[in-house]
C-alpha positions as CSV (number, residue, x, y, z in Angstrom):
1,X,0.0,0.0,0.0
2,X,1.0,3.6,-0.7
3,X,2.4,5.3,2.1
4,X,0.1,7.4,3.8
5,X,0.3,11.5,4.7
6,X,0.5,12.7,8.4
7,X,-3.1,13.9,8.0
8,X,-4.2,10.3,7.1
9,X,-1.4,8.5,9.5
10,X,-3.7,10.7,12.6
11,X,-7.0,9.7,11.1
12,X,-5.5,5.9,11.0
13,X,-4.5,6.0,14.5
14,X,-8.1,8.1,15.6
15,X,-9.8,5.0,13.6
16,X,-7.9,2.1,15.3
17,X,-8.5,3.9,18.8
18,X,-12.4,3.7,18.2
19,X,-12.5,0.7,16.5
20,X,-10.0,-1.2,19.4
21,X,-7.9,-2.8,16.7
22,X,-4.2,-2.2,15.7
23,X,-3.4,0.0,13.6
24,X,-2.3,-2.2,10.3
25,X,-5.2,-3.9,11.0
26,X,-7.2,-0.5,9.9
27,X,-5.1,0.0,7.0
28,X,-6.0,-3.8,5.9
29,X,-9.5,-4.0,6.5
30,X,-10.1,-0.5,5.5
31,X,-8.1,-1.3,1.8
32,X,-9.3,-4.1,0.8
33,X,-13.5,-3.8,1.7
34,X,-12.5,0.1,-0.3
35,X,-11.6,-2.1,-2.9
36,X,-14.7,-4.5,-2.6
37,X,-16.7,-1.2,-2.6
38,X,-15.5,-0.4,-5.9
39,X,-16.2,-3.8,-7.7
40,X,-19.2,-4.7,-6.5
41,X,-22.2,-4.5,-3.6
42,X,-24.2,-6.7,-1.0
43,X,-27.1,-8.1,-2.1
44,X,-30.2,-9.7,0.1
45,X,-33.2,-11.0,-1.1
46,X,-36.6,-9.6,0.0
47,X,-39.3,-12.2,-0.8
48,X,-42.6,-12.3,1.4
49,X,-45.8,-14.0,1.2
50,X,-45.1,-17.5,0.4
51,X,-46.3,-18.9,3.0
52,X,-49.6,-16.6,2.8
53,X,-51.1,-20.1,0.8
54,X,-51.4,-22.3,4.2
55,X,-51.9,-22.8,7.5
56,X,-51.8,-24.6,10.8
57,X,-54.5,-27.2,10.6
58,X,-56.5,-28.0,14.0
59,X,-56.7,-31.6,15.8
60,X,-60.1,-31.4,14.8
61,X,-59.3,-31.5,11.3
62,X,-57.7,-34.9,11.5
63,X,-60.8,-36.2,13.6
64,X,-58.8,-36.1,17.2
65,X,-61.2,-34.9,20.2
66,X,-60.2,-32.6,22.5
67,X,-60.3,-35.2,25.3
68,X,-57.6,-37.4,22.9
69,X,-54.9,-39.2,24.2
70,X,-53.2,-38.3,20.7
71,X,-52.9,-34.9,21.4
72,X,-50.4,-35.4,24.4
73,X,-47.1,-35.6,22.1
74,X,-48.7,-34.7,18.5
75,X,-48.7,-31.5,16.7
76,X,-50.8,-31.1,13.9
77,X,-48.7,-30.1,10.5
78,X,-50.2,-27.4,7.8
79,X,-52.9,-27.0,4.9
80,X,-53.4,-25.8,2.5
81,X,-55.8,-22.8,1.9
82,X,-56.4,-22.8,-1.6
83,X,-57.8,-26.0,-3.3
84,X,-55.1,-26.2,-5.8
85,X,-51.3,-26.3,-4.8
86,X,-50.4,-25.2,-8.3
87,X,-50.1,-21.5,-7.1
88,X,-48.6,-22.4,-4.2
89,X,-45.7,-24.7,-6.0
90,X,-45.1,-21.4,-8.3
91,X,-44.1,-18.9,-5.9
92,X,-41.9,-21.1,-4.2
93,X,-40.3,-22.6,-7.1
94,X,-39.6,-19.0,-8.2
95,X,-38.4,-17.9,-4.6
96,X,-36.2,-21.4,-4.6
97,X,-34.5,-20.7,-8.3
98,X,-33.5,-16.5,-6.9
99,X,-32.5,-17.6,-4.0
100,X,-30.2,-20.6,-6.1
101,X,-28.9,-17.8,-8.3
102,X,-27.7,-15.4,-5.8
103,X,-25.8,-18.1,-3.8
104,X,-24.0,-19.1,-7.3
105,X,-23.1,-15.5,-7.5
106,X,-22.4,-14.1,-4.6
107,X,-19.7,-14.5,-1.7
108,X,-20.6,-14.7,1.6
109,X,-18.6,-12.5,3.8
110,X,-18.7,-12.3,7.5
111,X,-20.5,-9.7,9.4
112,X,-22.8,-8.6,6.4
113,X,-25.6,-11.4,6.6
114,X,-28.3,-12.0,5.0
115,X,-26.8,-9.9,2.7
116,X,-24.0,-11.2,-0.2
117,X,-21.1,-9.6,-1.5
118,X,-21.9,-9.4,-5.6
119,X,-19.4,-8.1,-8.4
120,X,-20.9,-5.6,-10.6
121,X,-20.5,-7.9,-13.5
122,X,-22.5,-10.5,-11.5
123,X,-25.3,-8.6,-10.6
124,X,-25.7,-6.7,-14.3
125,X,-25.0,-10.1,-16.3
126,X,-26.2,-12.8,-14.2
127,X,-28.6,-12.2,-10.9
128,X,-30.4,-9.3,-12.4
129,X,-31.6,-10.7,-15.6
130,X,-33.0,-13.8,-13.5
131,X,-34.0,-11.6,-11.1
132,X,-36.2,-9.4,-13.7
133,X,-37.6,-13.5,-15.3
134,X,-38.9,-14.5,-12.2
135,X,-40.3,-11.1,-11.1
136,X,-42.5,-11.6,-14.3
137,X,-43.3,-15.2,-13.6
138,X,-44.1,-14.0,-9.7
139,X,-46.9,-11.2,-11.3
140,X,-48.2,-13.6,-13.7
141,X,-48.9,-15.8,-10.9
142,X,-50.5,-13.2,-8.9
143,X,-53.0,-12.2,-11.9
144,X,-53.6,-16.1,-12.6
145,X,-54.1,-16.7,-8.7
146,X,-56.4,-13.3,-8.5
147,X,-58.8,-13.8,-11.4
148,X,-59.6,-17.8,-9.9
149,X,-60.1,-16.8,-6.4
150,X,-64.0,-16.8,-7.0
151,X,-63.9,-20.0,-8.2
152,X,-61.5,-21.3,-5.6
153,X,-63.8,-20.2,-2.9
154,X,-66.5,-22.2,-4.6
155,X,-64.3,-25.3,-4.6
156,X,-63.4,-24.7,-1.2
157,X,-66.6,-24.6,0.5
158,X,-67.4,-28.0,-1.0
159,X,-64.4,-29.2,0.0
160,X,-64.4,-28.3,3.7
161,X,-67.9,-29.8,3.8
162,X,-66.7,-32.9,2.5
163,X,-63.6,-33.3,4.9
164,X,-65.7,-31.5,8.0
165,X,-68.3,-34.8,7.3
166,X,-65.2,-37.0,7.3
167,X,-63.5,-36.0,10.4
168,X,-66.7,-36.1,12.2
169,X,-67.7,-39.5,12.3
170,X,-64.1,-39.8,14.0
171,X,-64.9,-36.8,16.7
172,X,-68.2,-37.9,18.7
173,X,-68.6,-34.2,20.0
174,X,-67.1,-31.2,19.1
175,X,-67.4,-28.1,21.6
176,X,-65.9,-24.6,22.1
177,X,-66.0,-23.5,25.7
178,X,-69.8,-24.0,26.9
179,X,-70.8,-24.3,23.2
180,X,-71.3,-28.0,21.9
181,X,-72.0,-28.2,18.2
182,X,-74.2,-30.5,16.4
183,X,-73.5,-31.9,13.1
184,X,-74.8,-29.1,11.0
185,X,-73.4,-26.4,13.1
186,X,-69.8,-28.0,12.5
187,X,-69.6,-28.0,9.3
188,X,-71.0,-24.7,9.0
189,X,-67.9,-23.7,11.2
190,X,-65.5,-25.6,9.1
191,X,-66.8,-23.9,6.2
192,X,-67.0,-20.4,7.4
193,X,-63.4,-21.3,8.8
194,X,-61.7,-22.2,5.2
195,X,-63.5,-19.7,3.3
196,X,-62.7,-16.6,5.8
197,X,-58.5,-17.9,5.1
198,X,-59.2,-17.3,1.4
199,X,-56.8,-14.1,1.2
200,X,-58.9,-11.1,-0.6
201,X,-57.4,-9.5,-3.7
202,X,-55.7,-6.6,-1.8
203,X,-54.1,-8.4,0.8
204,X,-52.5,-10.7,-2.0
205,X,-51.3,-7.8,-3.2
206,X,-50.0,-6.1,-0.3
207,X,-48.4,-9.2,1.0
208,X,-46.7,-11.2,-1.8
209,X,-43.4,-9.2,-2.5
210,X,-40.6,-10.2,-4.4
211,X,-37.5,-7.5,-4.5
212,X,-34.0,-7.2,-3.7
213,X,-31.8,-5.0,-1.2
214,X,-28.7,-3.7,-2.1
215,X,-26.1,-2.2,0.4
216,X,-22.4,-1.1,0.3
217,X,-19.6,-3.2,2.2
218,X,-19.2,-1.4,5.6
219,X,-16.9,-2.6,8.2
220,X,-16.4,-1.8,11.7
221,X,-13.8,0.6,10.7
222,X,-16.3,2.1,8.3
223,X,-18.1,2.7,12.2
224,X,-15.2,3.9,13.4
225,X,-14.6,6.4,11.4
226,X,-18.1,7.9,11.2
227,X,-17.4,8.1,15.0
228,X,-14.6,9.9,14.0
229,X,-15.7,12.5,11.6
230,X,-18.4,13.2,14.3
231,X,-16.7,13.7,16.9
232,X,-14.2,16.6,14.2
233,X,-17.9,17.6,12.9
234,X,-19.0,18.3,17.0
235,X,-15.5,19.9,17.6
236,X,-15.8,22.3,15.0
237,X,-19.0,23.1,15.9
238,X,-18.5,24.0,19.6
239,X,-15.4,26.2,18.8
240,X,-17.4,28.0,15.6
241,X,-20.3,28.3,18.9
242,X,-17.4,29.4,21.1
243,X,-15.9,32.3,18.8
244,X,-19.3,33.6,18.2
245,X,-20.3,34.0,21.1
246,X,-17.7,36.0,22.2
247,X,-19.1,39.0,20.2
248,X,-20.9,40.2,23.2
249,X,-20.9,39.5,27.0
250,X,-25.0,38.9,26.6
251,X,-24.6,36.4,24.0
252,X,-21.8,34.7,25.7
253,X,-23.7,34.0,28.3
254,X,-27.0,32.5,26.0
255,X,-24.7,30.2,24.3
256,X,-22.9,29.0,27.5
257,X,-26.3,28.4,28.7
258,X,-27.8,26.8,25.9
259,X,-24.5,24.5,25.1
260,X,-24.6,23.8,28.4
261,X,-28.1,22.2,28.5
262,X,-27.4,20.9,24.5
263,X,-23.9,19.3,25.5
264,X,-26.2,17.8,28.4
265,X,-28.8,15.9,25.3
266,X,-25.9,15.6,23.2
267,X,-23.7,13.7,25.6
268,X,-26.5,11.0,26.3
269,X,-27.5,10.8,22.6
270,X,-23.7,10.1,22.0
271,X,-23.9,7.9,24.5
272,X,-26.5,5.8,23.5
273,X,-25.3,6.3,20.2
274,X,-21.5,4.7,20.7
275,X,-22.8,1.9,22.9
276,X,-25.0,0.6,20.1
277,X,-21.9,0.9,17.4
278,X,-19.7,-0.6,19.9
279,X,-21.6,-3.4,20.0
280,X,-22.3,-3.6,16.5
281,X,-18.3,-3.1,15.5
282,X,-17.3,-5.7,18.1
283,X,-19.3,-8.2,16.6
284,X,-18.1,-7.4,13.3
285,X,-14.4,-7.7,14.3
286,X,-15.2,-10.6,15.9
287,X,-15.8,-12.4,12.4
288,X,-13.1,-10.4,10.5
289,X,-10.6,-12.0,13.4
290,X,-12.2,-15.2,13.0
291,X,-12.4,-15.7,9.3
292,X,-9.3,-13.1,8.4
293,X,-9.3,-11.0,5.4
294,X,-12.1,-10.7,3.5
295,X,-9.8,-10.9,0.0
296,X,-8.4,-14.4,1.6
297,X,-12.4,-15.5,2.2
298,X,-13.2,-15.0,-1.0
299,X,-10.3,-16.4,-2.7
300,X,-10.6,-19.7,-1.0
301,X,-14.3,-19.7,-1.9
302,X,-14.0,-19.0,-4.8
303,X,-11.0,-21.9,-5.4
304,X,-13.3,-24.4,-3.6
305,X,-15.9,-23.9,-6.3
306,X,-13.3,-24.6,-9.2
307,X,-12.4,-27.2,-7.6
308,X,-15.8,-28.6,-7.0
309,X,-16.5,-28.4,-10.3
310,X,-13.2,-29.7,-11.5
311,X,-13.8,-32.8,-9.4
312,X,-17.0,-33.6,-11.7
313,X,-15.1,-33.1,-14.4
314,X,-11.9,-35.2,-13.7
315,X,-14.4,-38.4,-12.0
316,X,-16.2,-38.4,-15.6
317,X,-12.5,-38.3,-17.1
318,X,-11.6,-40.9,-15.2
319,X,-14.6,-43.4,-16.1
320,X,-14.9,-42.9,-19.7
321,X,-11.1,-42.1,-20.6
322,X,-11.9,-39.5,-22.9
323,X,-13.6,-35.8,-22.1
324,X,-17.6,-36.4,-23.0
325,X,-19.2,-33.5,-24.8
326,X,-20.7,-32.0,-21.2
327,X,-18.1,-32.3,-19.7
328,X,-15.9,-29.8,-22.5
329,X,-18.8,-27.7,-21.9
330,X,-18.4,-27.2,-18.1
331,X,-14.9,-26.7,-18.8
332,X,-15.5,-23.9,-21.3
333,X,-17.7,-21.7,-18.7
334,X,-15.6,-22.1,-15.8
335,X,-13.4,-19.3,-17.1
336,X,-16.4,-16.7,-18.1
337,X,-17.8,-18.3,-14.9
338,X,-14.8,-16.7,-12.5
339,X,-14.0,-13.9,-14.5
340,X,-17.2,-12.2,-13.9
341,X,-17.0,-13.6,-10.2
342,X,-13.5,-11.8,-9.7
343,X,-13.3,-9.4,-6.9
344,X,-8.9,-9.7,-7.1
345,X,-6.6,-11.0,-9.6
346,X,-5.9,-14.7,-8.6
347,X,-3.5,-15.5,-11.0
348,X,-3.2,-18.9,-10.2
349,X,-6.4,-19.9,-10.4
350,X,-7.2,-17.8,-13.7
351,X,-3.8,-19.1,-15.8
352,X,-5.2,-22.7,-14.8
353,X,-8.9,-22.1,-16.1
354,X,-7.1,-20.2,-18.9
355,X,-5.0,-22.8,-19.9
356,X,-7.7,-25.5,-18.8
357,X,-9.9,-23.8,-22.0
358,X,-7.1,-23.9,-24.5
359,X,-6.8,-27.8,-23.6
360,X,-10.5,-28.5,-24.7
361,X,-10.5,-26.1,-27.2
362,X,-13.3,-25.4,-29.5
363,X,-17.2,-26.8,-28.5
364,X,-19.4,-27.9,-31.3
365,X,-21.6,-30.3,-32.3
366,X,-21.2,-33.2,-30.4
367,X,-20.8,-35.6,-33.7
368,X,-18.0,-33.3,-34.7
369,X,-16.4,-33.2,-31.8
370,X,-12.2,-32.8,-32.0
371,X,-9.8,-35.0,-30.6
372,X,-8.7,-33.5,-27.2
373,X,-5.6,-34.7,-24.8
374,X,-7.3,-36.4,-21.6
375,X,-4.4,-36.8,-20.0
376,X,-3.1,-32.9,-20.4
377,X,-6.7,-32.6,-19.6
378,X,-6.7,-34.2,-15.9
379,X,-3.8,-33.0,-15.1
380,X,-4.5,-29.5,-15.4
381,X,-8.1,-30.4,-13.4
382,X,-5.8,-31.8,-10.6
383,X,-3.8,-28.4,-10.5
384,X,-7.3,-26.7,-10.1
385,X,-8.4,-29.5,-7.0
386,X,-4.9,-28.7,-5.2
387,X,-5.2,-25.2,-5.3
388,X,-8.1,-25.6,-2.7
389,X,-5.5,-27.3,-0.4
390,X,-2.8,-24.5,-0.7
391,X,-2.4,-22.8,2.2
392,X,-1.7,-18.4,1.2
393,X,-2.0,-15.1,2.7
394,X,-2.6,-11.8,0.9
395,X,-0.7,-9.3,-0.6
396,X,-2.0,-5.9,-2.0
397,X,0.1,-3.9,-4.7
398,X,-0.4,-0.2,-4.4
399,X,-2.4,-0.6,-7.7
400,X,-5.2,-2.3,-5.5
401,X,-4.5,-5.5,-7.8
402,X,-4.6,-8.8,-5.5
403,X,-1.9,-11.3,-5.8
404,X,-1.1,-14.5,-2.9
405,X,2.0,-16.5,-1.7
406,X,2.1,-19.6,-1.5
407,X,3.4,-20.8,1.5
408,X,4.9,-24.5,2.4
């Protein structure tokens, strides 16, 4: 890293006071999640109202009395409120397939969940285009659901009849507080029960969401120095207060007054304030000390899913002696795959996938398929699996370009 000015040197050492870390530990943290800033974002899903579609069903439901023996260590599991589940199937199927794509594209970093740390090529060219597919599958589904819902609460009410006659015959009586029902009056109840979960149109509206939140990579040093530039921010305030003031003895005296009773308000919002970022940034710095640099995380995720996937392709290798048409294909993406995943420059991994697509070369139809080296072909995958296994720590050029060492 560059060498910093005595201006930056103080704010350093002001940081790594409030923060209760050394001070190249705020120069590390504080580089490399700038750097993460500038390549990408966090990312956390924001989908509600799947679970709008059921609920818990009642002993009753099942035919079990309230004087049961069954109902000592039993718990009842859910239903279903509409008489179709293929609604209910769509929505989480969508949810399901976002949820998929974000956790192929995203790190996970310590100390920012739920969300995930996304490139800017990753969001624009991967989880964005999904997300905006399924968004339009999720309103379709709403409309579809919507325009059936008087004909679902048809179906329903002959359906709760149906299964209210059924679990009677197993019940004998059926009674809420003082009030014992007969036959009629229970399935009236059981009817008047299903229909009334029926969701209206609005509240379907209002309830089923499907969005995304998006955040910038803050650290406890981050914390820190807002806490920082506050405190400057409240310095420069009091001694702008201070020199005004001394303009005349009468406003002098207002000022001391009312600084005195602000400082008073001030002190206890700061307070409070501090307390709750204190907390916050020692959590935070818990992880980062835990799981080290957040450059070295994401490197060794990110070498664990190469080598993942170059596991696959090496078993298939292995039992067929030759590379199958799928499995040249995998080997194709796995470059585009990391390159729009890269948050550093991990060499090693990149000249391996690099070289890794020169070895299977071109990707056609599979009758026309060229003759490829195997054995050149495995090897190169077995690089790729050991780089998982090599143990590193970071370097950072003054460029902001990541590089690692290998150590023995």
């Amino acid at each position: 890293m560059p060498t910093l000015s005595p201006e930056n040197q103080e704010r350093q050492e002001k940081i790594a006071t409030s923060a209760g870390v050394n001070t190249n530990q705020v120069r590390a943290f504080a580089y490399e999640l700038g750097i993460l800033r500038n390549r990408g974002m966090l990312v956390a899903l924001n989908i509600k109202g799947t679970s709008l579609f059921e609920r818990k069903a009642e002993f009753s439901e099942y035919g079990i009395g309230a004087e049961s023996i069954l109902r000592n260590r039993l718990k009842t599991g859910k239903k279903r409120i509409l008489p179709v589940e293929a609604s209910v199937k769509v929505f989480a199927s969508i949810a399901a397939t976002l949820r998929q794509t974000l956790k192929k594209y995203s790190y996970a970093l310590p100390g920012f969940a739920p969300y995930k740390f996304v490139t800017f090529d990753a969001f624009e060219g991967r989880f964005k285009p999904k997300f905006v597919e399924c968004l339009e599958l999720w309103n379709a589904e709403i409309e579809n659901l919507i325009t059936n819902l008087d004909a679902y609460r048809d179906q329903i009410a002959l359906q709760a009849a149906a299964e209210a006659a059924k679990s009677w015959e197993h019940l004998g009586e059926f009674k809420i507080g003082d009030k014992v029902f007969d036959f009629e009056e229970y399935i009236d109840r059981c009817v008047a029960r299903d229909l009334a979960d029926i969701p209206t149109e609005s509240r379907i509206r209002d309830v089923m969401k499907l969005d995304y939140l998006v955040a910038m990579v803050y650290g406890d040093t981050d914390i820190a120095k807002d806490q920082a530039d506050a405190q400057d921010i409240r310095l420069r305030m009091e001694i702008t207060k201070e020199a005004q003031s001394l303009e005349t003895q009468m406003m002098a005296e207002q000022l001391r007054a009312d600084r005195s009773r602000n400082q008073i308000l001030e002190d206890e919002m700061r307070q409070r304030r501090e307390v709750v970022l204190a907390e916050e940034a020692a959590h935070i710095r818990q992880q980062l000390a835990e799981s080290g640099s957040p450059f070295d995380q994401i490197v060794r995720e990110a070498r664990n899913r190469a080598a993942d996937s170059a596991a696959e392709m090496l078993l298939s290798i292995k039992k067929n002696g030759f590379v199958k048409g799928k499995v040249a294909e995998k080997g194709k993406g796995l470059l585009e795959f990391f390159q729009i995943m890269a948050t550093h420059d991990d060499r090693y991994l990149l000249d391996m996938l690099e070289k890794l697509n020169t070895q299977i070369g071109t990707v056609s139809d599979r009758k026309n398929e060229p003759e490829r080296d195997a054995e050149a072909i495995a090897k190169t995958l077995e690089n790729i699996i050991g780089l998982a296994d090599v143990e590193f720590q970071t370097i950072l050029s003054d460029k902001g370009t990541f590089s690692a060492i290998e150590l023995d």
